[in-house]
N, C-alpha and C positions, 0 to 999 in steps of 0.2 A: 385916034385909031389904036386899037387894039394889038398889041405885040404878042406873039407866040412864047412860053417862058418854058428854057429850056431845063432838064436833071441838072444840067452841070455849071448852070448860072448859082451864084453864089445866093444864099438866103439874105433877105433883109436881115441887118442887125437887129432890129426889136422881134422880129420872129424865132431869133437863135436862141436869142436870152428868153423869152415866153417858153422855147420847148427847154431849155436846161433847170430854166424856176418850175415849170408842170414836173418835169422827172426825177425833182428834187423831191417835192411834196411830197409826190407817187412814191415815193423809194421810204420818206420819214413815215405815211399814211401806212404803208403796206409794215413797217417795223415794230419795234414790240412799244415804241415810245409813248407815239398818240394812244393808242388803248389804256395802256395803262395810264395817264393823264388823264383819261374820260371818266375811268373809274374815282380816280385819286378827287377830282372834278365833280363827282356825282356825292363823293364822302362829303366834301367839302359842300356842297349846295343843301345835304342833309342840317350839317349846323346850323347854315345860313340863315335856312327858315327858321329853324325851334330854337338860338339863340335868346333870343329876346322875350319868351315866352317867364320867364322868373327874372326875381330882381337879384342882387349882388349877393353873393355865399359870404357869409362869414372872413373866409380866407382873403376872397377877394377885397374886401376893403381893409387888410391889413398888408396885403402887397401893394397897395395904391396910397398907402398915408407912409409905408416903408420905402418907396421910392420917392416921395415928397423931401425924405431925409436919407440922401446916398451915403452908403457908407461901404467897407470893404468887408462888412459880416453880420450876420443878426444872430438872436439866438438861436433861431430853430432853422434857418434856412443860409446858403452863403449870397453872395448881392447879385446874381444874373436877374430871377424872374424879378427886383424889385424895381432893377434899371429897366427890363421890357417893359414892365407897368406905368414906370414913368415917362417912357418915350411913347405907349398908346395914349394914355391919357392927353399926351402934350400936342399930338395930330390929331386926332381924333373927340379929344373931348372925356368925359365921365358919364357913361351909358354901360350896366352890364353887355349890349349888342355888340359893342365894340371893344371892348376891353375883351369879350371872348372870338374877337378876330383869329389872333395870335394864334389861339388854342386849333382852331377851323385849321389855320394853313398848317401848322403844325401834322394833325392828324392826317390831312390830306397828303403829306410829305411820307409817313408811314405807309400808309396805303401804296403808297409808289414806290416804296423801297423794298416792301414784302415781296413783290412782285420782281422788282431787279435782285433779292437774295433768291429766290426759287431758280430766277435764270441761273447765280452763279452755282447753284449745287448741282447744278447738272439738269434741269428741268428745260422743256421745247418752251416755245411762244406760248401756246397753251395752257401749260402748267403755271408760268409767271401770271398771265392774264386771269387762271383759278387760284391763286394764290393772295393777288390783289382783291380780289370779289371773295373770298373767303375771309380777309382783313378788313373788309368794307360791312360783312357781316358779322362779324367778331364783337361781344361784347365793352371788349377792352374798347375799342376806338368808337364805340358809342356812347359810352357812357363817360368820356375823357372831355368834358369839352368845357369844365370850369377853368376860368385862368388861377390857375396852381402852376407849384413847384413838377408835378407829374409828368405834368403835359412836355414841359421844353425835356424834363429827365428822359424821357421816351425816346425824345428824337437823337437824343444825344446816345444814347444807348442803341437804337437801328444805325447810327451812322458807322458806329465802331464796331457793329456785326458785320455789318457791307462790307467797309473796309477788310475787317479779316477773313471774311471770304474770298475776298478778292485778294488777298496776301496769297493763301492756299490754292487759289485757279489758276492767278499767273505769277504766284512767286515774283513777284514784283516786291524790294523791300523798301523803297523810297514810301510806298506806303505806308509804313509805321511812322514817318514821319507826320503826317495828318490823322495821322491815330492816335501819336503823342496828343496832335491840337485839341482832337475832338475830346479824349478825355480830359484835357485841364479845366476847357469852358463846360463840359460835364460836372467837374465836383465843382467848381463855382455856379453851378447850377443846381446840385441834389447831393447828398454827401454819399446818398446809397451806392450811388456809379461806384463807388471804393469796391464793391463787392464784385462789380462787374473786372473792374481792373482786377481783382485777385483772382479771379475766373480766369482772363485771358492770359496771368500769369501762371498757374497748373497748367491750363490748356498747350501755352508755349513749352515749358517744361517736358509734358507727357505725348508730345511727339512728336515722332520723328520727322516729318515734313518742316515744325515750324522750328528746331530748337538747333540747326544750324544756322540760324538767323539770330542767333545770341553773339556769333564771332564776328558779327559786320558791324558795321556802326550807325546804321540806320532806327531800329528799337531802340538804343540808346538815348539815339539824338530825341528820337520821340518820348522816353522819358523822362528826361529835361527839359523838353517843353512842357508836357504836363505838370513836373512838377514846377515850375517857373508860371504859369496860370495857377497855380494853387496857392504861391508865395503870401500874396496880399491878406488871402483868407487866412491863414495859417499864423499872420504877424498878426491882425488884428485880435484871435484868438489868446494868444499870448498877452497881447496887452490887455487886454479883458479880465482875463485867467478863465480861460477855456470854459467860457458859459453851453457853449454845446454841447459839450462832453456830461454835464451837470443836467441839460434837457432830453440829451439821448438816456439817461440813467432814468429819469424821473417816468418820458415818456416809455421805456420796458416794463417798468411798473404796472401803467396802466394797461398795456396791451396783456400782461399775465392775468391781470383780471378780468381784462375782457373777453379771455377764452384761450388764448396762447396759442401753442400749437392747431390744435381742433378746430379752432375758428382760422389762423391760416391758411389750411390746407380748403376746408371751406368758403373761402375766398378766393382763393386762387383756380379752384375749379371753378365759381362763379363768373370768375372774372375771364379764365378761359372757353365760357360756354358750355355749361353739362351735355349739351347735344353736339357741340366741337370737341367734344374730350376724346372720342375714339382716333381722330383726325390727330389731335394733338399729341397722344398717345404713340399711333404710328410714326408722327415727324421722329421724335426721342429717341426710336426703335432705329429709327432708319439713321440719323445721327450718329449715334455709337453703334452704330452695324457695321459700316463701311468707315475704315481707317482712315482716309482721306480728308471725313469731314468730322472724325472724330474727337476733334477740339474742338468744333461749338457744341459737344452734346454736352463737354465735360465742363465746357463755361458756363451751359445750363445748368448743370447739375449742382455744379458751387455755388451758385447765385442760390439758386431753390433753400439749401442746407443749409447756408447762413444765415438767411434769413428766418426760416423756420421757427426755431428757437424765442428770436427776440422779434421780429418785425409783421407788420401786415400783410395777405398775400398778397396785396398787388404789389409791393416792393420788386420783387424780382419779374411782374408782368412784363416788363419789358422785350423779356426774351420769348415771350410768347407769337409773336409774328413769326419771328425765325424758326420754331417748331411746328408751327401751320403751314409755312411757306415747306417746309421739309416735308411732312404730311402729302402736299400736296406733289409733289415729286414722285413720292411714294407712290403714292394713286397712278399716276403715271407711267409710272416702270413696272405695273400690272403686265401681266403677258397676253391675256387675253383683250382683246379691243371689248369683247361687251361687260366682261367685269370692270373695265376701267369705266366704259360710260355709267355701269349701273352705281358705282361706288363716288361716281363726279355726281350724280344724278341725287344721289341719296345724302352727300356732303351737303350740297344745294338745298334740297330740302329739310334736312336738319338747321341747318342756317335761317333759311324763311320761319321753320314754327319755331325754333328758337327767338326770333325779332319780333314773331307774333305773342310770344308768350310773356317777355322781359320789356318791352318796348317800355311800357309806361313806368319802369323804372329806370330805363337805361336813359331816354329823351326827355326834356321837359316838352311835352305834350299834350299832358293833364294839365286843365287850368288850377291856377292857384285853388280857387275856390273850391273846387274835386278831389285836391290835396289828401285832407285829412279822410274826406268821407269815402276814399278808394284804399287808406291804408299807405300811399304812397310818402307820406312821410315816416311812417314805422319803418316802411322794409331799405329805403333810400333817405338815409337821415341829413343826406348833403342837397339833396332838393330841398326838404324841410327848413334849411338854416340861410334860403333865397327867401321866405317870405317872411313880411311882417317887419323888416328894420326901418322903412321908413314912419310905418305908424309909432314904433318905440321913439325913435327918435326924437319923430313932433312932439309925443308925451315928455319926454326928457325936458326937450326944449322949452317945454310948455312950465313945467314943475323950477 
């Protein structure tokens, strides 16, 4: 028989826990988390397919015979990406699909943090969620998906932008402490990060929000961690006699012949998207406009200058998310609601014919075999140096 059940009878316990786990979801669904996960998620699903699509780059099978033999330094690279390489290979096996895992979650990792620096410059739910879709259109993270030194330099390079953003939002300075970390495993990952540290070093300097954060002992400790991850690199250099220093000379060389400056600066818009360059243009603007966040325009700006000179433009690509994510902030603090839509609208569609126009250089997409007869190994010479080594090979082995 049937009982009448009263308001003030107590709820089953599994029906308490069901509505505190449903308003939980509700509450994580409704926040800025999951979205941007779906996006970072859809980055990530991109590589997944067109992965496998070309065999091993050049690089990649000198980072996978390099991590067969560990050591604390090479000559053109320090030992992170050779230990990652050794540890895919050793789960997973020797397939380029898998060996460009790494690279997949990597980028997908960027996409999600474009999105978390847009919140901290002051951008709504909105703006983070256009800033993430603006990085998910972005040539840089489309075209980043060889297992290279780049790739892990990237994430190492958004993580210590995050972090200093979030130093400047909440003045938090225990944070320099894992800013220390991130940049040590940075230069035992890419020796370029140096430049970025010289960046967040003017940028601390030139003001006034970060440069009372010199008298506390938290940046310190963080740069004694850094330099403490750099140690190994730095001994084994020495025992060598500084072969890097000998290949960063030789390879300046080549890049003055390859066009220097001029070809730079033409990479580095490429690599920022010619139809994201107004976008990228305004984040800069908006950077050093307002005093506040005016250390990362100046981080950017060091990074760009130093490299100009001697290195490639995607050298300082890194800092490209966090001027897009800025950008898009920008767009946001429009005053009028339909300029803001029409200029979210027209970012959107420069990003699409942008993807439409660069796609089959940026993805491997094109089959091998359409390779040559689309030009796609002229204008993209790192697609080009995926095919053909297993036939050399067999020949070698044959001879």
């Amino acid at each position: 028989m049937l009982t009448a059940f009263s308001l003030t009878d107590p709820l089953p316990r599994a029906e308490v826990s069901n509505g505190v786990l449903l308003a939980v979801v509700r509450r994580w669904w409704k926040g800025l988390t999951v979205p941007l996960l779906l996006i970072a998620l859809l980055n990530l699903a991109i590589h997944l397919a067109t992965n496998g699509t070309y065999g091993f780059h050049t690089d990649e099978l000198y980072y996978i015979l390099s991590g067969q033999h560990p050591a604390f330094g090479y000559v053109d690279f320090p030992p992170v990406t050779p230990v990652l390489a050794l540890l895919n290979t050793s789960v997973f096996g020797i397939s380029p699909w898998t060996l460009r895992l790494f690279p997949a979650v990597t980028d997908a990792a960027v996409v999600f943090l474009t999105g978390l620096c847009a919140r901290e410059l002051g951008g709504g739910h909105w703006a983070a969620l256009f800033a993430a879709a603006v990085a998910l259109l972005s040539p840089l993270l489309l075209a980043t998906w060889l297992f290279q030194t780049v790739e892990f330099d990237l994430l190492a390079w958004m993580i210590a932008i995050y972090l200093l953003l979030r130093i400047l939002r909440t003045g938090d300075p225990r944070l320099f402490i894992l800013l220390g970390v991130d940049l040590g495993v940075g230069i035992e990952t890419k020796l370029t990060i140096v430049s970025l540290c010289a960046g967040i070093a003017v940028a601390v300097l030139v003001s006034r929000d970060l440069r009372p954060y010199l008298r506390m002992r938290h940046p310190w400790i963080g740069l004694v961690i850094a330099v403490a991850f750099a140690a190994p690199n730095v001994w084994w250099q020495i025992d060598n006699g500084f072969p890097t220093l000998l290949y960063i000379q030789n390879h300046g060389g080549d890049i003055a012949i390859g066009g220097g400056s001029a070809a730079f600066v033409a990479i580095l818009i490429l690599t920022i998207g010619p139809f994201l360059l107004p976008l990228w243009i305004a984040g800069l603007v908006f950077l050093l406009r307002y005093q506040r966040w005016r250390p990362m325009g100046v981080l950017t700006a060091v990074a760009i200058v130093l490299f100009l000179p001697v290195g490639t433009g995607y050298y300082p690509a890194p800092t490209i998310p966090l001027v897009l994510a800025a950008g898009c902030v920008a767009v946001g603090k429009l005053a009028s609601q339909t300029r803001r839509r029409w200029a979210v609208g027209l970012v959107v569609a420069s990003g699409l014919i942008e993807l439409a126009v660069l796609l089959v250089i940026l993805l491997p997409v094109v089959p091998p075999s359409s390779m040559h007869r689309l030009g796609v190994n002229k204008v993209n010479p790192d697609m080009a140096n995926t095919v053909g080594w297993s036939e050399m090979t067999a020949q070698v082995g044959a001879v």
